[in-house]
C-alpha positions in Angstrom: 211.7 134.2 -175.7 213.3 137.6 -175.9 212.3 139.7 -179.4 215.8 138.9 -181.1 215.0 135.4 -180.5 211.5 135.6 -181.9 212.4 137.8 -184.6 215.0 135.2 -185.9 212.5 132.4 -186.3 211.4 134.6 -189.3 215.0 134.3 -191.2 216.2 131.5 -193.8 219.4 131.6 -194.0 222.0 130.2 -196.1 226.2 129.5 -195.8 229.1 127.8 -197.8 230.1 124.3 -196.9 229.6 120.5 -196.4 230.0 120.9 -192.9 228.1 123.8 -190.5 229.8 127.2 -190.6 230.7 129.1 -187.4 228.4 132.1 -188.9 225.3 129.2 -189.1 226.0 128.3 -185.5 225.9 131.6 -184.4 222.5 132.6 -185.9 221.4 129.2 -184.1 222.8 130.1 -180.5 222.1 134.5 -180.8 218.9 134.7 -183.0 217.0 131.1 -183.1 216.6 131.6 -186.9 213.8 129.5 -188.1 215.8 127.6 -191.1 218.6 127.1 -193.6 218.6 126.5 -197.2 220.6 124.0 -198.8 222.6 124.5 -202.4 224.9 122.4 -204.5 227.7 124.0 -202.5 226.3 122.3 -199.1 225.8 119.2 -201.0 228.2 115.8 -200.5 227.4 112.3 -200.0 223.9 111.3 -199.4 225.5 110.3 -195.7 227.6 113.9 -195.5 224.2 115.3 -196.1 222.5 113.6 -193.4 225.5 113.8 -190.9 225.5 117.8 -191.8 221.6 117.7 -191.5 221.4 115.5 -188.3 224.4 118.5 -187.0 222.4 121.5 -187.7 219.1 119.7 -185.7 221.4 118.8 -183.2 223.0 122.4 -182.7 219.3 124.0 -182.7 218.1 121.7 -179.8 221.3 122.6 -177.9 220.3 126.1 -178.7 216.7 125.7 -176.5 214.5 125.1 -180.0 211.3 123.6 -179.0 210.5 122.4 -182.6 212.9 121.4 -185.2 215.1 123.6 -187.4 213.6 124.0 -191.0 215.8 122.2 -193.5 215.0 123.5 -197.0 216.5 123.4 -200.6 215.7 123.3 -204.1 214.9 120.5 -205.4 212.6 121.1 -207.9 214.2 118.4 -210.2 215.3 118.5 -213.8 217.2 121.6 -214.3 217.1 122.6 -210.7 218.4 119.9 -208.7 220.9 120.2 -205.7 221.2 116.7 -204.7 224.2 115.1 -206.1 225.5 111.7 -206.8 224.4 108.8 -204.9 220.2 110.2 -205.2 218.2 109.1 -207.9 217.6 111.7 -211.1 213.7 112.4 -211.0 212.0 114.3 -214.3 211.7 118.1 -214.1 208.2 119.9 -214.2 208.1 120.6 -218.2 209.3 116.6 -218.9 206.0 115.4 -216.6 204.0 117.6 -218.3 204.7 116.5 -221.4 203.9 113.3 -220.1 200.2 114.5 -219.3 200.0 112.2 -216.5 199.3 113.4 -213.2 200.3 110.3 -211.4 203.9 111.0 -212.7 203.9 114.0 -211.0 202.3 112.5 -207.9 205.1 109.8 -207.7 207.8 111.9 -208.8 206.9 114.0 -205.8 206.5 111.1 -203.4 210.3 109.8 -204.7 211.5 113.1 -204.1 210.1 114.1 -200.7 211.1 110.3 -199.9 214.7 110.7 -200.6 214.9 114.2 -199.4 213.3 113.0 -195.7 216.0 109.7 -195.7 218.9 112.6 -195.3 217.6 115.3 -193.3 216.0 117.7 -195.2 212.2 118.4 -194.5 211.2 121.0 -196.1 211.3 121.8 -200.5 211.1 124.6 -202.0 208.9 123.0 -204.6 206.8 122.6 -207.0 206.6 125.4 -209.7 202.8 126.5 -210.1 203.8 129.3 -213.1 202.0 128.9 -216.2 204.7 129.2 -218.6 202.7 131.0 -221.2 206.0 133.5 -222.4 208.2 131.8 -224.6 211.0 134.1 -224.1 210.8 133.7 -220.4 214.5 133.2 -219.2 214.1 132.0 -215.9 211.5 129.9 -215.6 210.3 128.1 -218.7 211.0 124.1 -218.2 210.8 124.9 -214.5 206.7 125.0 -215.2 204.5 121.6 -216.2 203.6 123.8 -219.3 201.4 126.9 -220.3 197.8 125.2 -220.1 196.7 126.0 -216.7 194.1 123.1 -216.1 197.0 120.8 -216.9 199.7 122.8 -215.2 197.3 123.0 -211.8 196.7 119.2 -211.8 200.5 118.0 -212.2 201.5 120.6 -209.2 198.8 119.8 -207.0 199.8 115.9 -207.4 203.5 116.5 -207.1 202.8 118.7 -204.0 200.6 116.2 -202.4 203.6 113.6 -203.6 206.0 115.3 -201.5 203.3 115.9 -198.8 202.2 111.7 -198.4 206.3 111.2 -198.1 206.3 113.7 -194.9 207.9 116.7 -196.9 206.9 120.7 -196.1 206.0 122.1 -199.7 206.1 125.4 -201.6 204.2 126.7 -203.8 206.4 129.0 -206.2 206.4 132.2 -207.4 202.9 134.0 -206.4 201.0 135.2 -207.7 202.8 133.9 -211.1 206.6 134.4 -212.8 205.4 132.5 -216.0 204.9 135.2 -218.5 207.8 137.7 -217.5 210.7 138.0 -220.1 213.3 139.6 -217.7 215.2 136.9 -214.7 214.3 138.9 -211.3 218.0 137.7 -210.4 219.4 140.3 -212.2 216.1 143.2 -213.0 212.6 143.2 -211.6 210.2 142.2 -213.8 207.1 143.6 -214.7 203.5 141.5 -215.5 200.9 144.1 -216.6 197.6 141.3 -216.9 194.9 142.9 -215.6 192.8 141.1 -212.7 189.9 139.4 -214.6 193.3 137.5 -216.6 195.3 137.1 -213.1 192.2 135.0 -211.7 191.7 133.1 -215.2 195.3 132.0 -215.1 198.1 133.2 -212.9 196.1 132.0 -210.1 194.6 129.4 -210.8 197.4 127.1 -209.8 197.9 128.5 -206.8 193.7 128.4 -205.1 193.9 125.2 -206.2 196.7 124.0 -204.3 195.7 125.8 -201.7 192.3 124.0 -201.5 194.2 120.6 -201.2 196.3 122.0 -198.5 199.5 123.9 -199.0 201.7 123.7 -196.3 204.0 127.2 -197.8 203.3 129.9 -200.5 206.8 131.6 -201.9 206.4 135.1 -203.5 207.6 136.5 -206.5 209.7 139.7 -206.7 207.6 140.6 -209.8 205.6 143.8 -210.2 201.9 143.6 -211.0 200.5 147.2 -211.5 197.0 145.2 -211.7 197.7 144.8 -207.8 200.2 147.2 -206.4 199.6 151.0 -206.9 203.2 151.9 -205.7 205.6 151.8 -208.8 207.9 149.3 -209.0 207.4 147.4 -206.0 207.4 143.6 -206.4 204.7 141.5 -204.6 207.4 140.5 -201.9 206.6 143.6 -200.5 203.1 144.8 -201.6 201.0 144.4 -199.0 198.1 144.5 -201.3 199.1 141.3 -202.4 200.8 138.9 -199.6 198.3 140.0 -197.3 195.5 141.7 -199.6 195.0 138.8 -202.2 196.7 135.8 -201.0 195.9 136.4 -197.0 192.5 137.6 -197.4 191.2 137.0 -200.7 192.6 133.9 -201.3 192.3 132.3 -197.6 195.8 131.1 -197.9 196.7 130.1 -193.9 199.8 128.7 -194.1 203.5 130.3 -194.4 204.2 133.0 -196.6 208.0 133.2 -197.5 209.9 135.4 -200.0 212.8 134.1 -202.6 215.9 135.1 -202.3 216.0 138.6 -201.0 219.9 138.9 -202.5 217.8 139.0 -205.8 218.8 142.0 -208.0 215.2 142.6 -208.2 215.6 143.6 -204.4 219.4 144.2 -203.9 219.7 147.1 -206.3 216.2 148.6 -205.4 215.4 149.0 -202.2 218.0 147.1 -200.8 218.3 143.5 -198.7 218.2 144.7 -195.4 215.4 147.2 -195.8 213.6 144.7 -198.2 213.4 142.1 -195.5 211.6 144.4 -193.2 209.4 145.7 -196.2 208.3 142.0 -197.0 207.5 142.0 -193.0 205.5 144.5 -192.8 203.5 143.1 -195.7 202.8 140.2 -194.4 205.3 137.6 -195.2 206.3 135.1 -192.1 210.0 134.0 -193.7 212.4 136.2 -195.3 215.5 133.8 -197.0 218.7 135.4 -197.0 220.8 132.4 -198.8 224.0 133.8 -198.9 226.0 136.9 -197.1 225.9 136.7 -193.3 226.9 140.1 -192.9 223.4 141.1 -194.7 221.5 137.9 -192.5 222.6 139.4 -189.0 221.7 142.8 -190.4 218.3 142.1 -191.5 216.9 140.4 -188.2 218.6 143.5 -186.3 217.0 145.6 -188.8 213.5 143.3 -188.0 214.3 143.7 -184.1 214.3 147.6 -184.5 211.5 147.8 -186.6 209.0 146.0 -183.8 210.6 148.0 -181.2 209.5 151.2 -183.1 205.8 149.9 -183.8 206.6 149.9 -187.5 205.7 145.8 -186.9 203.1 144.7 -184.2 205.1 142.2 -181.8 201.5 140.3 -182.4 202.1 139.9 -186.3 205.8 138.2 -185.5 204.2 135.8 -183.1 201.2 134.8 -185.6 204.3 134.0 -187.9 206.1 132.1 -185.7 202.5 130.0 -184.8 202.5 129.1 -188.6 205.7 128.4 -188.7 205.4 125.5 -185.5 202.0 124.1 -186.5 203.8 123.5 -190.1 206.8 122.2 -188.9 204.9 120.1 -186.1 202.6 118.7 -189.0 206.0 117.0 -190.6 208.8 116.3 -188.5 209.4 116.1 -184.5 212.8 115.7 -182.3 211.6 112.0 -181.9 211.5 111.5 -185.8 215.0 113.4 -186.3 216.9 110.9 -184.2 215.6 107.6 -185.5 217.0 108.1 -188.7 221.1 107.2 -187.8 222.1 106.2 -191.6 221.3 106.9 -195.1 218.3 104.2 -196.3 219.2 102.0 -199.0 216.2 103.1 -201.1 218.0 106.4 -201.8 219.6 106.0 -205.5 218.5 102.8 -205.2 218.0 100.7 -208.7 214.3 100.7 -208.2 214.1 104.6 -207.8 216.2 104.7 -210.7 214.1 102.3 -212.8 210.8 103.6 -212.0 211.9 107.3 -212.8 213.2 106.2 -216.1 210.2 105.0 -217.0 208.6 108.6 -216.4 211.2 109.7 -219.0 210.4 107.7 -221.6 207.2 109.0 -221.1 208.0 112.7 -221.6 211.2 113.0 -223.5 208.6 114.2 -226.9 210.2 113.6 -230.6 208.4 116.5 -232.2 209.2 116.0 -235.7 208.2 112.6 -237.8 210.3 109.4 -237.2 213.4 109.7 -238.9 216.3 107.3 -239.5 217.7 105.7 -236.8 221.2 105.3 -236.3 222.4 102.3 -237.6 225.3 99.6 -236.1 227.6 100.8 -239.2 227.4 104.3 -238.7 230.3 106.8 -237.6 228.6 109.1 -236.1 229.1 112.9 -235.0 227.9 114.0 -231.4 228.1 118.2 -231.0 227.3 119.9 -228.0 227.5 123.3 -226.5 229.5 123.9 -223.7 227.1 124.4 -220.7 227.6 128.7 -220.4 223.7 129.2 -221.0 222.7 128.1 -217.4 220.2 130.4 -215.3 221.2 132.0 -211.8 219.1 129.5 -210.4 220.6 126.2 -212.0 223.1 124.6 -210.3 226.6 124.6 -212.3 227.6 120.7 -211.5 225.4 119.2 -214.1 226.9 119.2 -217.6 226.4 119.0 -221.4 229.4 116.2 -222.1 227.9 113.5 -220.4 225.3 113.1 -223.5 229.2 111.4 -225.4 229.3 108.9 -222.8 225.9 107.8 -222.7 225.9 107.8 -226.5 229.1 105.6 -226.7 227.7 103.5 -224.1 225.0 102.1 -227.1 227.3 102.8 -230.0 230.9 102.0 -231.1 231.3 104.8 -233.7 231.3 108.0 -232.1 233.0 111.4 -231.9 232.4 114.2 -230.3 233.0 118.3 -230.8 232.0 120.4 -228.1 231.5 123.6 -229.2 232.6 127.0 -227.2 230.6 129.7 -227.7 233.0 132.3 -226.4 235.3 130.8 -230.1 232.2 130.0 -231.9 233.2 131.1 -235.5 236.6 128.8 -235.3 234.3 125.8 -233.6 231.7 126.5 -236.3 234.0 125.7 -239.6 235.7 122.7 -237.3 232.9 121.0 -237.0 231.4 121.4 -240.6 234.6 120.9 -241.7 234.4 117.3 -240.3 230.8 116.6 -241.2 231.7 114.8 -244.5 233.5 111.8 -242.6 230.2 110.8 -240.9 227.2 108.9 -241.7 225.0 110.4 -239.2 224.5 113.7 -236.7 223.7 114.4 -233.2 223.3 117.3 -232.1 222.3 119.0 -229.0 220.8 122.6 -228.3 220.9 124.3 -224.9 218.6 127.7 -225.2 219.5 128.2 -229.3 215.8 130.2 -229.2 217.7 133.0 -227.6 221.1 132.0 -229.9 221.7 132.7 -233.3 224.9 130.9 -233.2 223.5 127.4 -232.4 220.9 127.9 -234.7 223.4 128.6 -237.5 225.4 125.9 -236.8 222.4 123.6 -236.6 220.9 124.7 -240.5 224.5 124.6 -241.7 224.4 120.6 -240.6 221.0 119.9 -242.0 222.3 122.0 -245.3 225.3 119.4 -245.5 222.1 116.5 -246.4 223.8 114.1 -243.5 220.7 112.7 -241.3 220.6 114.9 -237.9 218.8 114.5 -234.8 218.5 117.3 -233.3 217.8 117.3 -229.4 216.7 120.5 -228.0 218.1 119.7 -223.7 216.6 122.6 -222.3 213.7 124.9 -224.4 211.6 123.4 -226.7 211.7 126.2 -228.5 214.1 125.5 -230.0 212.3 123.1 -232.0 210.5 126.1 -234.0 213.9 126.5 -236.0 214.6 123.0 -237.0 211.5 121.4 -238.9 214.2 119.7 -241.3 215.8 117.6 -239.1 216.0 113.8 -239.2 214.5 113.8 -236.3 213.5 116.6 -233.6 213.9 115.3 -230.3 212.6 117.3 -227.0 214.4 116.7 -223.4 213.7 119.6 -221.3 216.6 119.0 -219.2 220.2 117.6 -219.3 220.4 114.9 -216.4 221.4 111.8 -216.3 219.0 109.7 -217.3 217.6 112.0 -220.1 220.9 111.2 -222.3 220.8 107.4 -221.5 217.4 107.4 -222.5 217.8 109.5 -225.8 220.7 107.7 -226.8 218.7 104.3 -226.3 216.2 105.9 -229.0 218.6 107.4 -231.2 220.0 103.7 -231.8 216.3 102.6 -231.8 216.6 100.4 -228.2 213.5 102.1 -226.7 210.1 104.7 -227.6 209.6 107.8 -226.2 206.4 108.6 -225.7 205.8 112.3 -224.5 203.5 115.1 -226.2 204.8 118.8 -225.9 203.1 120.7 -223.0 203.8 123.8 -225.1 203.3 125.5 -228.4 205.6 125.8 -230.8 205.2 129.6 -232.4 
């Protein structure tokens, strides 16, 4: 294998499309990279998905691969979810824990990795191990199982070895720990000053654990931890100190190390992408994921290339990656495997998946305040909802707010619905108290109204009006903090699917909800 080859199988790379790009097939054929990653925009069909899956494997065995491509994506679940229609809805990481039961997580997982195999893809960038223990942390938050650590280590370990029984590569995410930042290392780096005696008590905790019971990959975090890193300002992607230091050596971690995204702000605008993926390198990472400019993929493994020819990067180091990378992809997946599966299963989406993942729901979806009135047949009743503009980087844009109105009219004959622009909030505002009068009863949902006055203004000025409202907080539950008045107080964590059939179920008092929150309200 010549070294632009070899260098290759240490980039992810991502590109736009349903179908495989001519830039994919050319890192393929020229570089061998060792994977893709998969977004919403790459996402059709479960069948389109295994056709473009099935092409990619296809292309890299044309190319001389000896193993299989690595197939990854995001599928954490909840509020980051790429697959589309056609898959079943499984529960995000906060909804399970609020469950408290770890054999949620374990079959959550084992649905997911199930699925995920049936078209293709082998390898998910999941679960979350952060302790979400900063309420005002705006990237991760319901992307953890909560802020208790013994709780938050047992649901990830069962949801990883879920994924794992179902023949799915894992990935433990974001070491050593993005939980208790309050800046989006999309956009800034952020900065975790816990000193080491509180990084072993809890940031890491998750993580040696999961490693114990066999993680297959580790993802880093572009976070800065002075407790670890002496330079300033340099985010454990590329501290040495800690991807080979702590989690290498101290730690015992023998699997694959790969970053995030390194078109993250937290690298882009520092020391660059290019010059970031050699950094991360040369500390010790096997895979560096460029998801989306090819220009800045090509450049980076040339960049890589140059770097081993100079001895900045022992040739040695790139082949110990690559020999983690094939005894974790050999552990999963095989050329044999790959072309058995010809067609979508007909468990994917299938009623049962959907029935026993709605029952997980029920389970987590947590009413926080006492037990209000329900709605009742006679009532006209008033559904408001933001307009969904408070998404994270990370989220995918596809899913939205208004389906809540037709899962709502789906149990209920009386309903209207205002959906509320924050970009026009004042003129919304008045509209919809304004109309409160002509109803018997209020629904109202909050996306993120912790970090926005407006929605909780407009949610007192309901309460004020002495109409019953249920308030349901479909993202932090936070947000319950500001609304102890309500009729009822109602927790979802996310905004799929199946969390609006199953809150408008209880709103008209069809079903129970049963969760416990796996946070604290300040």
């Amino acid at each position: 294998m010549n070294l632009h080859k070899k260098v290759g199988r240490l980039m992810i790379a991502g590109f736009k499309g349903i179908t495989m790009s001519d830039e994919i097939k050319h890192l393929i054929h020229e570089y061998h990279i060792g994977g893709v990653i998969l977004f919403g925009r790459n996402i059709g069909t479960p069948q389109e998905i295994l056709t473009l899956t099935k092409s990619l494997q296809k292309e890299a065995k044309t190319a001389g691969y000896t193993s299989p491509l690595l197939i990854c994506i995001d599928q954490e679940n909840g509020v980051v979810r790429r697959l589309g229609e056609g898959t079943t809805i499984i529960p995000g990481a906060m909804l399970l824990g609020a469950t408290h039961k770890p054999n949620h997580a374990r079959n959550a997982g084992f649905l997911t990795g199930k699925e995920l195999k049936a078209i293709g893809i082998n390898w998910n960038l999941a679960p979350v191990v952060d302790v979400n223990n900063n309420p005002k942390n705006p990237v991760i938050g319901v992307r953890s199982f909560g802020e208790n650590v013994q709780e938050v280590t047992a649901m990830a370990k069962n949801s990883m070895l879920g994924m794992q029984e179902a023949g799915i590569m894992t990935t433990l995410k974001h070491f050593p720990g993005h939980g208790d930042t309050s800046v989006d290392s999309h956009l800034d780096l952020p900065v975790i000053g816990h000193d080491l005696k509180r990084l072993h008590e809890i940031e890491l905790v998750p993580f040696k654990d999961c490693i114990a019971a066999g993680a297959d990959a580790i993802m880093s975090a572009h976070v800065y931890f002075p407790a670890l890193e002496k330079e300033s300002n340099t985010p454990a992607t590329l501290s040495r100190s800690v991807i080979t230091g702590l989690l290498r050596e101290e730690l015992g971690f023998e699997g694959v190390i790969t970053t995030d995204c390194m078109e993250m702000d937290a690298i882009a605008k520092g020391i660059g992408t290019v010059n970031g993926c050699v950094k991360a390198v040369e500390a010790g990472v096997d895979l560096v994921m460029v998801s989306h400019i090819h220009s800045l993929q090509e450049e980076s493994i040339l960049k890589l290339v140059e770097a081993v020819q100079n001895n900045k990067i022992a040739e040695k180091q790139i082949d110990q990656s690559i020999n983690r990378i094939e005894r974790m992809i050999s552990n999963y997946t095989s050329w044999e495997e790959i072309e058995k599966i010809q067609e979508v299963a007909s468990f994917v989406g299938s009623q049962l998946h959907q029935d026993q993942m709605k029952t997980i729901y029920k389970d987590g979806i947590t009413l926080v305040s006492k037990e209000g009135k329900s709605i009742q047949v006679d009532d006209r009743v008033l559904l408001i909802y933001p307009t969904n503009i408070y998404a994270t980087l990370v989220e995918d844009k596809r899913y939205a707010t208004l389906e809540m109105a037709e899962k709502l009219k789906k149990v209920h004959s009386q309903v209207d619905e205002i959906e509320l622009d924050p970009t026009g909030y004042e003129e919304a505002l008045e509209n919809a108290i304004d109309k409160v009068n002509n109803y018997d009863h209020i629904v109202v949902l909050t996306l993120n109204a912790v970090q926005h006055e407006n929605q909780q203004k407009l949610v007192h000025r309901l309460i004020a009006s002495g109409k019953p409202v249920d308030v349901v907080a479909i993202r932090s539950p936070y947000d319950a903090s500001y609304f102890p008045q309500a009729n009822r107080m109602i927790c979802a964590f996310e905004f799929t699917q199946t969390v609006f059939e199953v809150v408008a179920e209880y709103l008209v008092g069809r079903t129970e909800i049963n969760g416990k929150l796996p946070v604290t309200l300040f």
